[in-house]
C-alpha positions as CSV (number, residue, x, y, z in Angstrom):
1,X,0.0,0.0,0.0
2,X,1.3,3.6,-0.8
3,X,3.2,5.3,2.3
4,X,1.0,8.4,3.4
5,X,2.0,8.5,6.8
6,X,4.8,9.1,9.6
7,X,4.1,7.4,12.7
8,X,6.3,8.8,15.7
9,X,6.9,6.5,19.0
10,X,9.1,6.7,21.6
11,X,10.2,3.4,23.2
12,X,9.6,4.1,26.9
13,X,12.7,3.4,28.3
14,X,15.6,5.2,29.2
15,X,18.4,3.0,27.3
16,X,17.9,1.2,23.8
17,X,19.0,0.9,19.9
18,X,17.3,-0.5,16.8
19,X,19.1,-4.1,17.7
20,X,18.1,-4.4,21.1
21,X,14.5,-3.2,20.5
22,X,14.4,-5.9,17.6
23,X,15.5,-8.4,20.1
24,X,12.7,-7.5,22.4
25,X,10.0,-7.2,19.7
26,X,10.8,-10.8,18.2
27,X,11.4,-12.6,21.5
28,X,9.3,-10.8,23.7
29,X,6.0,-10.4,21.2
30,X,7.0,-13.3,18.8
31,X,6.7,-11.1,15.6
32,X,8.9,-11.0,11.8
33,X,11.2,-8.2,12.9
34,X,11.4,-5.0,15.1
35,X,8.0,-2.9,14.1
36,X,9.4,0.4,13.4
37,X,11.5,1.7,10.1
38,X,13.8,3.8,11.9
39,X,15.1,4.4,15.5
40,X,16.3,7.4,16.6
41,X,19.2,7.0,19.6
42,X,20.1,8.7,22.9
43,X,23.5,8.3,23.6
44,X,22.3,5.7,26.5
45,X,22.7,2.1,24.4
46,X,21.9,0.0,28.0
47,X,22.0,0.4,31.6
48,X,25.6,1.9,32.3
49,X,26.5,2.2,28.5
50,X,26.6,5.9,27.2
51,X,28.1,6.4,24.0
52,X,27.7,10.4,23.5
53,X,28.6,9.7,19.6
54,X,25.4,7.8,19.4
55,X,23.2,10.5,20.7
56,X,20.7,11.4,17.4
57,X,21.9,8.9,15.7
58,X,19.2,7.2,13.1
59,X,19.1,3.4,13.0
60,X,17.5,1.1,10.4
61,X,14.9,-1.1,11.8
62,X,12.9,-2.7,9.2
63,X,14.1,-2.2,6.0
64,X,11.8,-0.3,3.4
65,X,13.0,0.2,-0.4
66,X,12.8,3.6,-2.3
67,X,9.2,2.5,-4.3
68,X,6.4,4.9,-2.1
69,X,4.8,1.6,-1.2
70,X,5.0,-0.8,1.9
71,X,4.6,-4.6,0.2
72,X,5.3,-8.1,2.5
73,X,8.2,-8.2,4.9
74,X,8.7,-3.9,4.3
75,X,5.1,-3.7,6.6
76,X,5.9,-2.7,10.1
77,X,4.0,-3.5,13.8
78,X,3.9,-0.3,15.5
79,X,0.5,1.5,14.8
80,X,-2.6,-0.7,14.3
81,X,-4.8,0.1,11.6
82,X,-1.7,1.8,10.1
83,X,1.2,-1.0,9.5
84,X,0.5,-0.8,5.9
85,X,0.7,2.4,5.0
86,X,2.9,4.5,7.8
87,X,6.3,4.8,8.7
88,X,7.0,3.9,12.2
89,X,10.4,6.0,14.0
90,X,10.9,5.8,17.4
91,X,13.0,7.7,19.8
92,X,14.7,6.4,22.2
93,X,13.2,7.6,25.8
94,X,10.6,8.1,27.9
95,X,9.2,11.7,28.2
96,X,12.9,13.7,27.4
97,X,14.7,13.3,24.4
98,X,18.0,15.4,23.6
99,X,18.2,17.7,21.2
100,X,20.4,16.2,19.1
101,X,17.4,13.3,18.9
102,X,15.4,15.9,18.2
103,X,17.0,17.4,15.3
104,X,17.6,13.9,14.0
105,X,13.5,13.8,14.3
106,X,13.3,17.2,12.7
107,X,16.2,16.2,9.4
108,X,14.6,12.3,8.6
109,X,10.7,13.2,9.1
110,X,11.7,16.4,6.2
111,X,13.5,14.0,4.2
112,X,10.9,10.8,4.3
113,X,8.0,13.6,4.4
114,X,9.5,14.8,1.2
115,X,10.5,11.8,-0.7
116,X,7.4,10.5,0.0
117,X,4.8,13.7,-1.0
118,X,3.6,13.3,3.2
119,X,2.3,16.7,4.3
120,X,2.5,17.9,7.8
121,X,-0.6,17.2,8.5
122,X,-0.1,13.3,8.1
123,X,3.2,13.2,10.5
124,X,1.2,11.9,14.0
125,X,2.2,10.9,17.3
126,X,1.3,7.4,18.0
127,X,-1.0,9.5,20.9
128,X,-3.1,10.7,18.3
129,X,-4.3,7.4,16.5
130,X,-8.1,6.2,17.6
131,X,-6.1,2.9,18.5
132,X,-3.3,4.4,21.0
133,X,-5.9,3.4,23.6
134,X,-5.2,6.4,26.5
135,X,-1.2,6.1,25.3
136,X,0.7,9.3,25.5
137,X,3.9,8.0,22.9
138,X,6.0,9.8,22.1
139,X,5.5,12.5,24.8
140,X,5.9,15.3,22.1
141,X,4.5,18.4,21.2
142,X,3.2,17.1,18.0
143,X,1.1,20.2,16.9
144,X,4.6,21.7,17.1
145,X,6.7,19.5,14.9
146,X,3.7,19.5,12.1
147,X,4.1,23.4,12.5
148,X,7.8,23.5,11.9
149,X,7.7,21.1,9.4
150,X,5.2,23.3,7.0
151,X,7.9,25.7,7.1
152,X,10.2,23.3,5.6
């Protein structure tokens, strides 16, 4: 199905990275592969390992190709009702993200939002889908980042 969507998710813990969230998805839930497309790090890669060079840094999850459209094993598992046709990122925190993550956000939401034809209005928090049931992911001023983002 044709992307038309950005999804945006933060993982609600302090420490992570695409690999180890993948390792919780596919042991922890059982599914394919981690559910989101991109991950966005802190600098905090576990409990007692802070690697400042990794702070902002964007990490392929599941892999999607360059063709506008989400087909079999591209799909994601992060936004029910929306797997098909939205691109999952996720941030790496719990209610504070530094602003180097944020201006990772900022820099790969432009660039999917543009290579994709996805306006503003279509880049969501995971808070704002009918099916977030009472969730408040990612803990972001969303209202804000579509605001920016129409300026780009």
């Amino acid at each position: 199905m044709k992307i038309d969507h950005i999804i945006i998710h933060c993982s609600d813990s302090e420490f992570g990275s695409a690999a180890l969230i993948r390792q919780w998805h596919m042991q922890g839930n059982g599914w394919a592969d981690v559910g989101y497309h991109f991950v966005i790090a802190n600098g905090q890669l576990a409990p007692g390992l802070h690697l400042p060079a990794m702070d902002g840094a964007v990490e392929q999850g599941r892999l999607i190709d360059a063709d506008g459209e989400l087909k079999k094993g591209e799909i994601g598992a992060h936004a029910l009702g929306m797997n098909d046709r939205a691109i999952g990122i996720c941030l790496i925190g719990v209610k504070h993200f530094t602003p180097r993550q944020l201006g990772s956000l900022f820099a790969l939401v432009g660039e999917l939002a543009h290579r994709y034809k996805i306006p503003p209005s279509q880049v969501l928090g995971h808070c704002e889908l009918p099916q977030a049931g009472g969730k408040t992911c990612p803990n972001l001023d969303m209202a804000a980042l579509r605001s920016l983002l129409g300026g780009v």
